[in-house]
PAGU-943837 format. One record per atom (N, C-alpha, C): residue number from 0; residue in three letters; chain; atom name; x, y, z. Coordinates in steps of 0.2 Angstrom, whole numbers. Layout:
% residues N
i = NUM | aa = ALA | ch = A | at = CA | xx = X | yy = Y | zz = Z $
...
% end
This chain:
% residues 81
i = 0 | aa = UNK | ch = A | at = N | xx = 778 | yy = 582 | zz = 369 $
i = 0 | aa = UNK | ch = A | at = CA | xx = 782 | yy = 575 | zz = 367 $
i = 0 | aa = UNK | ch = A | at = C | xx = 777 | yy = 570 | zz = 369 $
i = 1 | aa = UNK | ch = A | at = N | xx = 777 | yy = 566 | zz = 365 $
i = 1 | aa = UNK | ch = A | at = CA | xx = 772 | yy = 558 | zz = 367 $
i = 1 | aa = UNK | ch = A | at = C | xx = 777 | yy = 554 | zz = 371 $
i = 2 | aa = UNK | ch = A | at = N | xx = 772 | yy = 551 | zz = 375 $
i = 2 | aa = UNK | ch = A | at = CA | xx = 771 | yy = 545 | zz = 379 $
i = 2 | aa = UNK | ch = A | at = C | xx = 779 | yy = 540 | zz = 379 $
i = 3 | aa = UNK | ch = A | at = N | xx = 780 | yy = 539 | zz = 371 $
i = 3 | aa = UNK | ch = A | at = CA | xx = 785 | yy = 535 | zz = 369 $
i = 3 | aa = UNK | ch = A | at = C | xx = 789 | yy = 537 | zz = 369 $
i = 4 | aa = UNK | ch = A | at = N | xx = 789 | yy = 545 | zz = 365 $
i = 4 | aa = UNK | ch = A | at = CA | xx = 797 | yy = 548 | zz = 363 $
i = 4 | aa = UNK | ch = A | at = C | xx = 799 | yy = 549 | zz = 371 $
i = 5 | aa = UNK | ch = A | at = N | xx = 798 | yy = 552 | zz = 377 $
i = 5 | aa = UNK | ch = A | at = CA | xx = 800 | yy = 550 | zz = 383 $
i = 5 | aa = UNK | ch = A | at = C | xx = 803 | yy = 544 | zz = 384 $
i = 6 | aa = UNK | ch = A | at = N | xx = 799 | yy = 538 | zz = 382 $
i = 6 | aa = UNK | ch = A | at = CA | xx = 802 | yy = 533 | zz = 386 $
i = 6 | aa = UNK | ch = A | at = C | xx = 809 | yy = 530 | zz = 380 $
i = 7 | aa = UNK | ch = A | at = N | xx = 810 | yy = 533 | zz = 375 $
i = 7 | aa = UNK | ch = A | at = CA | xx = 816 | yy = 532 | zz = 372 $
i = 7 | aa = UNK | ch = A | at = C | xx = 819 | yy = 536 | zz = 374 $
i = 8 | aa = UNK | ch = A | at = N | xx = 818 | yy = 542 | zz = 374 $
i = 8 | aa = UNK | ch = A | at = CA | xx = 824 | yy = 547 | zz = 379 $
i = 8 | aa = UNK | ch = A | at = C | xx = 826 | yy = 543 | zz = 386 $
i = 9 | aa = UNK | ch = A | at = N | xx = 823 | yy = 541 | zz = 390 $
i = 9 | aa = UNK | ch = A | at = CA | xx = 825 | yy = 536 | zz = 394 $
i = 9 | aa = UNK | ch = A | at = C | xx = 830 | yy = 531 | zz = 394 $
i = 10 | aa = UNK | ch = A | at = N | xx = 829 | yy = 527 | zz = 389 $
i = 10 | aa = UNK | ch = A | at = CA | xx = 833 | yy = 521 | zz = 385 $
i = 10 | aa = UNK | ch = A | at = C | xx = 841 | yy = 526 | zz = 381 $
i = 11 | aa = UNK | ch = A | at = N | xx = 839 | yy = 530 | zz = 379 $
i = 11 | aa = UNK | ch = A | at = CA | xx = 846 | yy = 532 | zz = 375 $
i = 11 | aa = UNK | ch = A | at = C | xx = 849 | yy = 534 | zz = 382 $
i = 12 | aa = UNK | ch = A | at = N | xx = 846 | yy = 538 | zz = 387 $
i = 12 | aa = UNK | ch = A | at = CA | xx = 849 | yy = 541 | zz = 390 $
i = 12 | aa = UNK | ch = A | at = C | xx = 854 | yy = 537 | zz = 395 $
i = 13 | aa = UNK | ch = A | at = N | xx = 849 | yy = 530 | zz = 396 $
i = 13 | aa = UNK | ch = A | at = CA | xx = 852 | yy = 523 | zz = 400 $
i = 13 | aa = UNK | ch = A | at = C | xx = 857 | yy = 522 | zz = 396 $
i = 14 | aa = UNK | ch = A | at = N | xx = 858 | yy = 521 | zz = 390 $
i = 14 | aa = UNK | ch = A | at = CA | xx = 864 | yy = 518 | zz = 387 $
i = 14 | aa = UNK | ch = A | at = C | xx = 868 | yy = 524 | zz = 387 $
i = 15 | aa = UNK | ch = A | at = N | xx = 868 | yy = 530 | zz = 387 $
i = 15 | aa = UNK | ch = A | at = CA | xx = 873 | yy = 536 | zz = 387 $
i = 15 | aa = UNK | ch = A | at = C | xx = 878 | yy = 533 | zz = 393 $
i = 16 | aa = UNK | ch = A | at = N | xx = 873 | yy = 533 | zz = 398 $
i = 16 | aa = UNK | ch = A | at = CA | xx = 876 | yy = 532 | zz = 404 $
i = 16 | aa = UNK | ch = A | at = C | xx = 882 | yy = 526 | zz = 407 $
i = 17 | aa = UNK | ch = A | at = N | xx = 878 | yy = 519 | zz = 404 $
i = 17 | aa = UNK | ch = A | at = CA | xx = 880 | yy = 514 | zz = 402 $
i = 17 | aa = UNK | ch = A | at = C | xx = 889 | yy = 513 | zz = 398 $
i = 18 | aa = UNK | ch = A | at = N | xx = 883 | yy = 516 | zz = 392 $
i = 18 | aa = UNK | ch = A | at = CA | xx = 892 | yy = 516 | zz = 387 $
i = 18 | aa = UNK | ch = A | at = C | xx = 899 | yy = 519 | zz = 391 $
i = 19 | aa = UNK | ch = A | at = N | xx = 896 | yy = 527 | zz = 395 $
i = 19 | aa = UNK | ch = A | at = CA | xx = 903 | yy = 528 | zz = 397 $
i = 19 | aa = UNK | ch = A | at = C | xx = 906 | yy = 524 | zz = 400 $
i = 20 | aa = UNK | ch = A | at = N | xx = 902 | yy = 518 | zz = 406 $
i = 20 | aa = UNK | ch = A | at = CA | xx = 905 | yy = 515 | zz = 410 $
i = 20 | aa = UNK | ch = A | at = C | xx = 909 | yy = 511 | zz = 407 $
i = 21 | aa = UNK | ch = A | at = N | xx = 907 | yy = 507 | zz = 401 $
i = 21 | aa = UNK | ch = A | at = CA | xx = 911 | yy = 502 | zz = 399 $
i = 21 | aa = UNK | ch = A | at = C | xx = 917 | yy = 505 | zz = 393 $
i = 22 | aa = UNK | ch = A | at = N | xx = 917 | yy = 510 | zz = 392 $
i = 22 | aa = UNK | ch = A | at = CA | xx = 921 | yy = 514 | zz = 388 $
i = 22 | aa = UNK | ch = A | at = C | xx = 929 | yy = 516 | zz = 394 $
i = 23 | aa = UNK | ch = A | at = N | xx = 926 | yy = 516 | zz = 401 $
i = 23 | aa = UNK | ch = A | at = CA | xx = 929 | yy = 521 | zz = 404 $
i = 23 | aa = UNK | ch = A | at = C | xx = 930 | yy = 514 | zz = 409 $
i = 24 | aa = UNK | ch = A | at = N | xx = 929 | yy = 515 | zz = 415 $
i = 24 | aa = UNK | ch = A | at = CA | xx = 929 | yy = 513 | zz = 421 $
i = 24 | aa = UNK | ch = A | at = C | xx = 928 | yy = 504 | zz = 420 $
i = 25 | aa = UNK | ch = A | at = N | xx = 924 | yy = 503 | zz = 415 $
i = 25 | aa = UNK | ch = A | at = CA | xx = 922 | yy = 494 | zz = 416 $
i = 25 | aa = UNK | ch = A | at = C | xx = 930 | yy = 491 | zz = 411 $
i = 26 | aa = UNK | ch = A | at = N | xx = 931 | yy = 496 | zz = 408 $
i = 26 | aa = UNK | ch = A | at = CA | xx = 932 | yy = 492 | zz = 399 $
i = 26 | aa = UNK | ch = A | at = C | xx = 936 | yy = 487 | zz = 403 $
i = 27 | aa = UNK | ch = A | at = N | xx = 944 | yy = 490 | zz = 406 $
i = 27 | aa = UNK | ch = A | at = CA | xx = 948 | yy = 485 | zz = 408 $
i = 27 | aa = UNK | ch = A | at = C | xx = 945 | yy = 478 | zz = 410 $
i = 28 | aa = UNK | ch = A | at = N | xx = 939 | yy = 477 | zz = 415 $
i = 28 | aa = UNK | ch = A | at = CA | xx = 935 | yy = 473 | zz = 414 $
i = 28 | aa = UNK | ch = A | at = C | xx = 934 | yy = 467 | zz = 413 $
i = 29 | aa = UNK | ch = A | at = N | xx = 930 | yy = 470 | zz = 406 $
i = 29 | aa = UNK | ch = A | at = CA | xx = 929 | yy = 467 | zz = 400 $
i = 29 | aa = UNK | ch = A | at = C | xx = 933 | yy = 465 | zz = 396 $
i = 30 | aa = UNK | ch = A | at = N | xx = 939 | yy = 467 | zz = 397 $
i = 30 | aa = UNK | ch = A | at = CA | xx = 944 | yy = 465 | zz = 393 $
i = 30 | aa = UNK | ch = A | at = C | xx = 945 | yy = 455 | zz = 393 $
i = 31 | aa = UNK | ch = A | at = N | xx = 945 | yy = 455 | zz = 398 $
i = 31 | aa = UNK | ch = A | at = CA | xx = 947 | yy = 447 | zz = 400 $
i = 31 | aa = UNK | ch = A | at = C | xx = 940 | yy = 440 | zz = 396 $
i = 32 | aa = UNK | ch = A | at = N | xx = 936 | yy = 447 | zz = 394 $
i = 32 | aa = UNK | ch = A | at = CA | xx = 929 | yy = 441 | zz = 390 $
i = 32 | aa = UNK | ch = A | at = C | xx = 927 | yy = 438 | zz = 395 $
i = 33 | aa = UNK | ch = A | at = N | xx = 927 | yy = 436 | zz = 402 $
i = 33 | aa = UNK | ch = A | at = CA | xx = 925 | yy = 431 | zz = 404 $
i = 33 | aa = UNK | ch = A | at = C | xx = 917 | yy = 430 | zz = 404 $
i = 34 | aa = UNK | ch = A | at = N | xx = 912 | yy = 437 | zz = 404 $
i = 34 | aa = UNK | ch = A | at = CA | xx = 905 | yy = 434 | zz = 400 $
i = 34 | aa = UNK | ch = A | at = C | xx = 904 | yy = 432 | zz = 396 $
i = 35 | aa = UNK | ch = A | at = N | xx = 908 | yy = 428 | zz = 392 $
i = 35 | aa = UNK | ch = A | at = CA | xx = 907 | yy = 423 | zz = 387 $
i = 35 | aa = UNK | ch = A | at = C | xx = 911 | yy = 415 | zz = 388 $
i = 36 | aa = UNK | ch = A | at = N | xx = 912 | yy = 418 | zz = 394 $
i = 36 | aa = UNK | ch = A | at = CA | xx = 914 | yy = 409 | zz = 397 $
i = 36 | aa = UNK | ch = A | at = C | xx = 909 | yy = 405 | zz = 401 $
i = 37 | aa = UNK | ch = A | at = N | xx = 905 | yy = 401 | zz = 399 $
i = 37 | aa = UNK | ch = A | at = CA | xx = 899 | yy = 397 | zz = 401 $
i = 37 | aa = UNK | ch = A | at = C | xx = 901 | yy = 395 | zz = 408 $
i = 38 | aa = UNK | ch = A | at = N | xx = 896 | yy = 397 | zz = 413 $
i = 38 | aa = UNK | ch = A | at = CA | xx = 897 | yy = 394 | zz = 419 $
i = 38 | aa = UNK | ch = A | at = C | xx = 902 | yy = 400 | zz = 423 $
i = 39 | aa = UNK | ch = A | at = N | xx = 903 | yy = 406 | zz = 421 $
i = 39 | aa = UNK | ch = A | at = CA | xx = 906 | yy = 407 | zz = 425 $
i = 39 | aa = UNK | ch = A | at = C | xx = 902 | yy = 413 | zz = 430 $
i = 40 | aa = UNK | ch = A | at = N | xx = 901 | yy = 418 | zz = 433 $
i = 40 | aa = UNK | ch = A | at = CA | xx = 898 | yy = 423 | zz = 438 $
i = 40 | aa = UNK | ch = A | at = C | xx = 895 | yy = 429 | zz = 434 $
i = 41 | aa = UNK | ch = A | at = N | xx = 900 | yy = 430 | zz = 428 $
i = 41 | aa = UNK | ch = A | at = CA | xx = 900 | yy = 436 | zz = 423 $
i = 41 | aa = UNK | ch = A | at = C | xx = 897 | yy = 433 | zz = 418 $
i = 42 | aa = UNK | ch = A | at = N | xx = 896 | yy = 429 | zz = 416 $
i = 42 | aa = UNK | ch = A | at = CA | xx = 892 | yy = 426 | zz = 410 $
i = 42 | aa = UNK | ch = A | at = C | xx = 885 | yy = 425 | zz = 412 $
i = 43 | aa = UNK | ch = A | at = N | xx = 882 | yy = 423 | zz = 418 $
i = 43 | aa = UNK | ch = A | at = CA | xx = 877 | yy = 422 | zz = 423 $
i = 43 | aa = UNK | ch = A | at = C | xx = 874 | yy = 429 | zz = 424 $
i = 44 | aa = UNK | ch = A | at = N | xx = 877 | yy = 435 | zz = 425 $
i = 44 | aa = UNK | ch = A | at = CA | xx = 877 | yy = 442 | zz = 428 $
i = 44 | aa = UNK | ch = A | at = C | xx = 874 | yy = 445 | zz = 420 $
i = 45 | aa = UNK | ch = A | at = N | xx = 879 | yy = 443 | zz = 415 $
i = 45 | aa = UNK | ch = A | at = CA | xx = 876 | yy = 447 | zz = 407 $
i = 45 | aa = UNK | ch = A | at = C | xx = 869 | yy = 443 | zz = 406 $
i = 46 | aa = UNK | ch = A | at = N | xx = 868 | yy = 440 | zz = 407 $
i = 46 | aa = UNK | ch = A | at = CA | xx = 862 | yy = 436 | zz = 405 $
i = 46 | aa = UNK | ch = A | at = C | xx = 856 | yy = 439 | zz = 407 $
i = 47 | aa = UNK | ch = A | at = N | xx = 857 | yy = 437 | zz = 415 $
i = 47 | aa = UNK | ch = A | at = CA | xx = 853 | yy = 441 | zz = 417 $
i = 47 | aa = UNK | ch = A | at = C | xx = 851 | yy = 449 | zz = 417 $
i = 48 | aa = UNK | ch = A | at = N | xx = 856 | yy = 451 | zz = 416 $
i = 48 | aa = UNK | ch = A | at = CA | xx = 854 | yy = 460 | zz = 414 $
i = 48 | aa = UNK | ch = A | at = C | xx = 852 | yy = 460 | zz = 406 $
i = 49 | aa = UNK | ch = A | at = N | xx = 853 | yy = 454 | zz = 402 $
i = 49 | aa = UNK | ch = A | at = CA | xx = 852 | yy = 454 | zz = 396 $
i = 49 | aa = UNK | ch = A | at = C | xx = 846 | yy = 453 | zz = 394 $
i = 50 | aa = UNK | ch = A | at = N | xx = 843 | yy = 448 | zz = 397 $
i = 50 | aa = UNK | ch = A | at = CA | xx = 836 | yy = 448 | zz = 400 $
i = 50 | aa = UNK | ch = A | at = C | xx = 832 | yy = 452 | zz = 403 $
i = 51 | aa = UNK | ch = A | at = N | xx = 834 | yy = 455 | zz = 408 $
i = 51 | aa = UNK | ch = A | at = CA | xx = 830 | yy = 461 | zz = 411 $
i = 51 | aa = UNK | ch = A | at = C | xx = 830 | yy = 465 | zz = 405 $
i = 52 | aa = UNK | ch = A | at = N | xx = 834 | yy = 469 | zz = 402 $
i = 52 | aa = UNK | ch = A | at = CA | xx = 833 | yy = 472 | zz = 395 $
i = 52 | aa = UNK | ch = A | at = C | xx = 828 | yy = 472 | zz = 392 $
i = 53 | aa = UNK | ch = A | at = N | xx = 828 | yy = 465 | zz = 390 $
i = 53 | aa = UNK | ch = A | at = CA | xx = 822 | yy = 462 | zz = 386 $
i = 53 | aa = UNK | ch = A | at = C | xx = 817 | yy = 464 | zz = 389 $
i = 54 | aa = UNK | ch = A | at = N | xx = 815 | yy = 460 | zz = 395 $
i = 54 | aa = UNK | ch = A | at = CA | xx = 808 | yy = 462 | zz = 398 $
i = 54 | aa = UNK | ch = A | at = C | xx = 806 | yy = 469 | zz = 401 $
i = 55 | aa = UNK | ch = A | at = N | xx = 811 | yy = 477 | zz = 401 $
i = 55 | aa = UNK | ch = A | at = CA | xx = 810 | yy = 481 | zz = 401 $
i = 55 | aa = UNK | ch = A | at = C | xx = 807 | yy = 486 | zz = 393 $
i = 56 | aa = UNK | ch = A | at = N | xx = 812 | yy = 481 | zz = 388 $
i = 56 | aa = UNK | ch = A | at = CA | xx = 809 | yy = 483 | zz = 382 $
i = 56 | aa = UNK | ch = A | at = C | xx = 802 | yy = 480 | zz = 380 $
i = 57 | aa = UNK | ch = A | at = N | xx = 801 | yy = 477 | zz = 382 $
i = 57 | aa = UNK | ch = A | at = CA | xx = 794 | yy = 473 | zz = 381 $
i = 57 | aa = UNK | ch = A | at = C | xx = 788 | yy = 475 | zz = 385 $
i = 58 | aa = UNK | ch = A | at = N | xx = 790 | yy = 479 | zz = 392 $
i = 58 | aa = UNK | ch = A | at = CA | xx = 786 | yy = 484 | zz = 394 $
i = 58 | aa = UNK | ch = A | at = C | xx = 783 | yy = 490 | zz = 390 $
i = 59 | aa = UNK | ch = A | at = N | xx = 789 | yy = 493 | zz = 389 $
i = 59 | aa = UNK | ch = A | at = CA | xx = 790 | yy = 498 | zz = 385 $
i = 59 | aa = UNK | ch = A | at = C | xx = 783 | yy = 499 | zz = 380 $
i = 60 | aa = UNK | ch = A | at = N | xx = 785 | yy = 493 | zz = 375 $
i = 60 | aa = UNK | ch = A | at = CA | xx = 781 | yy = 491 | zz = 370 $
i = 60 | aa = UNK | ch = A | at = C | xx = 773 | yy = 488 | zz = 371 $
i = 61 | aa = UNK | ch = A | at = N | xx = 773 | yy = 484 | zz = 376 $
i = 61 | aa = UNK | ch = A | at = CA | xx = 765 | yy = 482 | zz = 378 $
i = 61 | aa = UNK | ch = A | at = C | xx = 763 | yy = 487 | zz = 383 $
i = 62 | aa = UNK | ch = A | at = N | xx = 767 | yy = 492 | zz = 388 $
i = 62 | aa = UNK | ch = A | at = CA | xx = 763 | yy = 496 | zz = 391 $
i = 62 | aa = UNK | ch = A | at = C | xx = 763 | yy = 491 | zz = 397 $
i = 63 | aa = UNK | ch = A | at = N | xx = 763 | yy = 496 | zz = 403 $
i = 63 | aa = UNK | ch = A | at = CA | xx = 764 | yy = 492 | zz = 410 $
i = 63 | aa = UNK | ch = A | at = C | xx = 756 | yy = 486 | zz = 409 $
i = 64 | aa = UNK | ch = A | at = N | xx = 758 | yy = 480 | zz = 411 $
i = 64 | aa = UNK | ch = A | at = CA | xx = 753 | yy = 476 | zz = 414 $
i = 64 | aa = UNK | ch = A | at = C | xx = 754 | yy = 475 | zz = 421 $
i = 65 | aa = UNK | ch = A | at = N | xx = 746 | yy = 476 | zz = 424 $
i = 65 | aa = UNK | ch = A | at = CA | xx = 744 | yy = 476 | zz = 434 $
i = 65 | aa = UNK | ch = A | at = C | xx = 751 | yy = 469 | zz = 435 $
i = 66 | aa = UNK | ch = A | at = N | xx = 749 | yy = 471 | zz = 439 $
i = 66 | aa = UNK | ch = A | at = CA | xx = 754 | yy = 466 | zz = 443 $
i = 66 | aa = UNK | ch = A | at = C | xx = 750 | yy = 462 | zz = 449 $
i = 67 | aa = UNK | ch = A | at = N | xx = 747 | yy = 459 | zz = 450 $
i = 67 | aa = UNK | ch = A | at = CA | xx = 744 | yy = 458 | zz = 458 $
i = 67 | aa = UNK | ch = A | at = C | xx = 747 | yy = 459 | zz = 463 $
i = 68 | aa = UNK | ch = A | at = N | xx = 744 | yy = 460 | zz = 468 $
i = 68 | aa = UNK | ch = A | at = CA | xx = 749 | yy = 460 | zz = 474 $
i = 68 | aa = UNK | ch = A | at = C | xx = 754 | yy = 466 | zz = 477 $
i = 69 | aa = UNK | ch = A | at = N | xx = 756 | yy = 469 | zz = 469 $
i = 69 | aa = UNK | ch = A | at = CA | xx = 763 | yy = 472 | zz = 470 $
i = 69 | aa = UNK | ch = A | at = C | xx = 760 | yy = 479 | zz = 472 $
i = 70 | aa = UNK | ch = A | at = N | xx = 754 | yy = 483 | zz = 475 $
i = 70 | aa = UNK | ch = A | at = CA | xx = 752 | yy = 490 | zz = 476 $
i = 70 | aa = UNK | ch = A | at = C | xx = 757 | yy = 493 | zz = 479 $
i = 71 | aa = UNK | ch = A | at = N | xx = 762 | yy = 490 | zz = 482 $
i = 71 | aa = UNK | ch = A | at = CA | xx = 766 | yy = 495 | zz = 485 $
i = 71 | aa = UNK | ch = A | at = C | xx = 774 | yy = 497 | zz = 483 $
i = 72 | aa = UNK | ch = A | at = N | xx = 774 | yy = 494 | zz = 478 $
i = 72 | aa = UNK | ch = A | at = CA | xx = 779 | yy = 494 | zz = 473 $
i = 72 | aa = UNK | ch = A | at = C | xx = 780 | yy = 500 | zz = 467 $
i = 73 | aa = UNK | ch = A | at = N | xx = 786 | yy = 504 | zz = 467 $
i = 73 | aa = UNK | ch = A | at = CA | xx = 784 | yy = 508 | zz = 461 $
i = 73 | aa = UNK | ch = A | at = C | xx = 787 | yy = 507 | zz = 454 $
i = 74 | aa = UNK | ch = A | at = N | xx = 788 | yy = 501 | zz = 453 $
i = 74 | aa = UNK | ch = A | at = CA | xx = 788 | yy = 499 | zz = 447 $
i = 74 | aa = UNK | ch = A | at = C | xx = 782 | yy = 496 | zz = 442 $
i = 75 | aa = UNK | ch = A | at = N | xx = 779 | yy = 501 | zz = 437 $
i = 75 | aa = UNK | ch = A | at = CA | xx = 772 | yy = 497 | zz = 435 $
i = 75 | aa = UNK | ch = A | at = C | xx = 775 | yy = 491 | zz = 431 $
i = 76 | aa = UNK | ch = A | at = N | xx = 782 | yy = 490 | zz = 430 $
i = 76 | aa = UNK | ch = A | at = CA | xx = 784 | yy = 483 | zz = 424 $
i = 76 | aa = UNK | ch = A | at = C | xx = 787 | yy = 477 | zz = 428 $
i = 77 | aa = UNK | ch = A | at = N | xx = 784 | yy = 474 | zz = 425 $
i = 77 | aa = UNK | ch = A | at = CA | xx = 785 | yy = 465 | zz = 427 $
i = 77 | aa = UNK | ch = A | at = C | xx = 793 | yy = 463 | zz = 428 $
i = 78 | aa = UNK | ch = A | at = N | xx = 795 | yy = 461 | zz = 434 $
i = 78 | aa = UNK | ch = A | at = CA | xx = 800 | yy = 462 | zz = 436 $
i = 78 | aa = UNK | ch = A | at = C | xx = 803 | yy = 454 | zz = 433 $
i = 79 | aa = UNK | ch = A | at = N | xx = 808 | yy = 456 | zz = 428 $
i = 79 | aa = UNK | ch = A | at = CA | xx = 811 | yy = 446 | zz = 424 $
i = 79 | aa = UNK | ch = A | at = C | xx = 814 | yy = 444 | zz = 433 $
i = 80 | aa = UNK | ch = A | at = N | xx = 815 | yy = 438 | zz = 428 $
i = 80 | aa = UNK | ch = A | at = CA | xx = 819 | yy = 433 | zz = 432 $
i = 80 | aa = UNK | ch = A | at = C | xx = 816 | yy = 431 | zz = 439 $
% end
């Protein structure tokens, strides 16, 4: 298997994981919407993971870039936010 088909097996396997929660355990939750209420703790929370997102699929896609400094870190992807 290539390089990528892996790192989608990753990604489906994240949102498998994901989904249940929000199917199952979060939904009540989510019910209330309040991450679509500007300013509030949960709208601030989705953003940011909404973003991290991004910036782990833009890893994905460009390929880990060095990081200076971080040798001791195990994440080769540029950490958002």
């Amino acid at each position: 298997m290539s390089e990528s088909g892996f790192d989608l097996q990753i990604l489906r396997a994240r949102m498998a994981g994901i989904g249940e929660r929000l199917d199952s355990v979060w939904s009540e939750k989510l019910r209330d919407h309040r991450h679509l209420d500007r300013g509030t703790k949960e709208c601030a929370y989705w953003h940011s993971g909404y973003h991290q997102a991004l910036a782990d699929l833009l890893c994905l896609i460009e390929g880990p870039q060095p990081i200076y400094g971080s040798g001791d870190t195990s994440n080769p992807c540029r950490a958002a936010g």
